[in-house]
N, C-alpha and C positions, 0 to 999 in steps of 0.2 A: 508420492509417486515420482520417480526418477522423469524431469521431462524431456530424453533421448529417447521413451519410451511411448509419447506420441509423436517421435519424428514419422513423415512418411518417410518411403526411399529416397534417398535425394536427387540418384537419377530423374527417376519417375518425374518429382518435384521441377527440375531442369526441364526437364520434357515438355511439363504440363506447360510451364510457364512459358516459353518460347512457342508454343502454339497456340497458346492463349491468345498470346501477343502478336502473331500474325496470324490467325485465325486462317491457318493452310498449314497441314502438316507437309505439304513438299517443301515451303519457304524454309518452314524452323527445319528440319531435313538437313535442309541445305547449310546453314547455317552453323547446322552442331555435328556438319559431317558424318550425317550416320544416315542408314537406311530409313525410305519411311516405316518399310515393315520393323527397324529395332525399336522408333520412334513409337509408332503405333500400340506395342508391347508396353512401350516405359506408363503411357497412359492408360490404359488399362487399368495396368499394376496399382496406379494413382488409386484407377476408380473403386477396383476391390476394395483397396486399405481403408477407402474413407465411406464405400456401400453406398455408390452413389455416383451417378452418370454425370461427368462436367461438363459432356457436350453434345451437341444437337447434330449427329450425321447425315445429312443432305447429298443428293447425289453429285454436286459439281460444287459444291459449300461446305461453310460446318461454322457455328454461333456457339459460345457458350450458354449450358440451362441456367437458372438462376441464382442456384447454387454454386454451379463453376462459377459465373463473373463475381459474385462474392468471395468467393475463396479464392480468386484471382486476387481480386482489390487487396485482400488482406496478407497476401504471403510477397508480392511486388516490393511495398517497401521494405519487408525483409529481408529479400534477398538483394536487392541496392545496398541494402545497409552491410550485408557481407562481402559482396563485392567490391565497395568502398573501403572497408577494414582490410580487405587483402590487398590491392592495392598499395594502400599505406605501408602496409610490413614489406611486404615484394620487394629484393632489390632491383634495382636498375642500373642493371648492364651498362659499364661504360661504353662510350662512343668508340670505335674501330674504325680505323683510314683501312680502307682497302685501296691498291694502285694497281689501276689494268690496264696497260698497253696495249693496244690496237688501231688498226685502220679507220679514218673516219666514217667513208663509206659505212662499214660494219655496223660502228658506233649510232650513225643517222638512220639505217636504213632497217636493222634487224635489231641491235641490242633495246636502243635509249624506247622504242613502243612495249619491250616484254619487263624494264628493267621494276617497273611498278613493283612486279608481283616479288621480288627477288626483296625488296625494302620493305615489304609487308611482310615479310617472315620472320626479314630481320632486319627492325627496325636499328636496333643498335650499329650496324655495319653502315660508315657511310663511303661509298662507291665513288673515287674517283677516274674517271676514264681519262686517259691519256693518249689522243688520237697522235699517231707518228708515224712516217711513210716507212721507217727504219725498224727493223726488231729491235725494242728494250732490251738492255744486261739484263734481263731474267736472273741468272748467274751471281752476277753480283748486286741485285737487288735492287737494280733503278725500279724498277718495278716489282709488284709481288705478285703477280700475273699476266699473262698475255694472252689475245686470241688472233690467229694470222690466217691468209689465206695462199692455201699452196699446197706442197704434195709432202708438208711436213720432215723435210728432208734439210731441218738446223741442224746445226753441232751445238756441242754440250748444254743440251737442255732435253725435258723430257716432256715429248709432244703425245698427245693424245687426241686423234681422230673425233672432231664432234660431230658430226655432218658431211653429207657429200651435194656437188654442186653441180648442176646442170647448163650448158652453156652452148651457146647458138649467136651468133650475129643478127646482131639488130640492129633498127635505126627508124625512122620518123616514116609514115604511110608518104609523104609527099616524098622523101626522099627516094624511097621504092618505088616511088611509080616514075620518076624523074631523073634521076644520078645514080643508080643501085650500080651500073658497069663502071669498073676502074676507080669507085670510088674511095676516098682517103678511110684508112682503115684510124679507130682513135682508140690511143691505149693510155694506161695509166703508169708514168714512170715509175711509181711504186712496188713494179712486178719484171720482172724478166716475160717475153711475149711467148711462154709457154701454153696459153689457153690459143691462142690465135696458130702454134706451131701444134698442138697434139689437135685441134680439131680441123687445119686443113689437111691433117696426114691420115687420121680417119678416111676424111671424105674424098681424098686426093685432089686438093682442089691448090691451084695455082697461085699465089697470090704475091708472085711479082708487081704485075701489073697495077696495083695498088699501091699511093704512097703514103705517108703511116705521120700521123699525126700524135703528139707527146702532149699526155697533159697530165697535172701533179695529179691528182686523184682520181677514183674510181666514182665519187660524188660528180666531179665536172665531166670524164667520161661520159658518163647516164645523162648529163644535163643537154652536151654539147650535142649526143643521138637524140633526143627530144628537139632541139634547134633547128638539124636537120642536117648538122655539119657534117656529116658521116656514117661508118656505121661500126658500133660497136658491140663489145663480145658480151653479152650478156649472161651477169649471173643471176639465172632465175629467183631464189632466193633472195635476191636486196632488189631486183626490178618487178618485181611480180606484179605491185599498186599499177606501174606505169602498162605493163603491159593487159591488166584486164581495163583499163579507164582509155586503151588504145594509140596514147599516146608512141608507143613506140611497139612496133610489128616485127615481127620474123623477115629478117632479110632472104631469107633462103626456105624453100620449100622442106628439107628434112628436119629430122626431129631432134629434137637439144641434144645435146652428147655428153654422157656422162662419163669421166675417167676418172685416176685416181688425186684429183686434184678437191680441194675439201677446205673447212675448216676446221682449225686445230687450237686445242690448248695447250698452251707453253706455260711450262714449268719447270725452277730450279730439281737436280737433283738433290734426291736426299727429303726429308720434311717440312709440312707447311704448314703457313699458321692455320690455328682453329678457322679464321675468318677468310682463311685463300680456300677450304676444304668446304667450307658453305657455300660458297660462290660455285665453285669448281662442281659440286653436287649439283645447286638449283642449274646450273648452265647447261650440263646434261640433259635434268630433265627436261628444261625447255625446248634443249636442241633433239630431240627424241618426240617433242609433241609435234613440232613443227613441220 
């Protein structure tokens, strides 16, 4: 007898075996990315093939009968053993430099906590960021990606919208209850003071009266409004931690202003590598969950 012929299905087999081994079809679920109900099915199918229940259904539980935890023990180091054999043959992907230019701010505040899942897809890609106040040559390839913040309005390069950004003036509770009139406005010389000129023309709001303090990034911005130095433009997305842990409050009674100022991704025209087209995907999706 041909023995392909007592294979069970090998889904099924997959199935059984990842819920064997966490004894919770949501865990293995989760894990094999599939429904419980297609999960549910793959086991089943097991049980038919072999006329014989593997597991004990409890309301809030589930155990292997004593038949399953046997026919567990015995098909485990099989399938180790195939998955060790594959393995072995598998090539492996050489290593890939990716180079992203960007804000540090970005880089500390939004990228470097999501970038995990981006190096779990693809582990082969390893991600250099390149924090710089200035846009990279895109262009000519100092970089082989960017993400910027602004209204996406570079010359030759080809920006694409990832996100939009909500912004309000902020700064430290003492400083609101204490300095909030005439106090120094703090910006980031990394930016032209377009957030601080589209939201007082929103609001119509004066801001003569204010004298305007310069500092290299948008990290020390956020840091010096926690100090209590002033009060700065807040981008909801990269201060979000500070403002629910209350370290830094809504300067002004209205509500954040959204225009068309955003993050963006920059790219040369024309094609790009396989590993700038992964990146540029997963960035999406993440900038889409977020």
């Amino acid at each position: 007898m041909a023995l392909h012929k007592d294979l069970p299905p090998l889904l099924a087999l997959r199935a059984f075996e990842a819920v064997a081994r966490h004894l919770s079809f949501i865990k293995a679920a989760n894990e094999l990315s599939v429904t419980q109900s297609a999960l549910s099915h793959q086991v089943h199918k097991l049980e038919q093939h072999l006329g014989k229940p593997l597991f004990i259904r409890r309301t809030r539980a589930i155990d292997l009968t004593t038949e399953g935890q046997h026919y567990y023990n015995e098909i485990r180091p099989a399938l180790d053993a195939i998955a060790a054999a594959t393995r072995t043959q598998k090539a492996v992907p050489a290593t890939t430099v990716l180079r992203v230019g960007l804000l540090a701010s970005f880089a500390t505040l939004w990228l470097a906590p999501r970038l995990a899942g981006f190096l779990k897809r693809y582990p082969h890609i390893q991600v250099e960021l390149l924090p710089a106040i200035q846009l990279a040559n895109v262009a000519a390839a100092e970089v082989d990606l960017a993400i910027r913040y602004g209204k996406g309005d570079w010359p030759d390069v080809h920006a694409t919208r990832l996100m939009d950004e909500a912004i309000s003036p902020v700064c430290s509770p003492a400083f609101k209850a204490n300095q909030l009139h005439n106090g120094p406005l703090l910006m980031a010389t990394s930016h032209r003071p377009f957030e601080w000129t589209d939201w007082s023309a929103h609001y119509q709001v004066d801001l003569a009266n204010h004298p305007r303090v310069m500092l290299h990034d948008y990290n020390i911005v956020a840091e010096a409004a926690v100090a209590g130095q002033g009060i700065a433009m807040g981008r909801h997305r990269l201060i979000e931690r500070k403002l629910q842990e209350g370290s830094l409050v809504e300067a002004y009674d209205w509500p954040p202003y959204r225009s068309d100022i955003g993050y963006w991704l920059i790219a040369p025209h024309g094609p790009i590598s396989e590993a700038a087209q992964c990146f540029s995907e997963w960035l999406k999706e993440a900038c889409a969950d977020a």
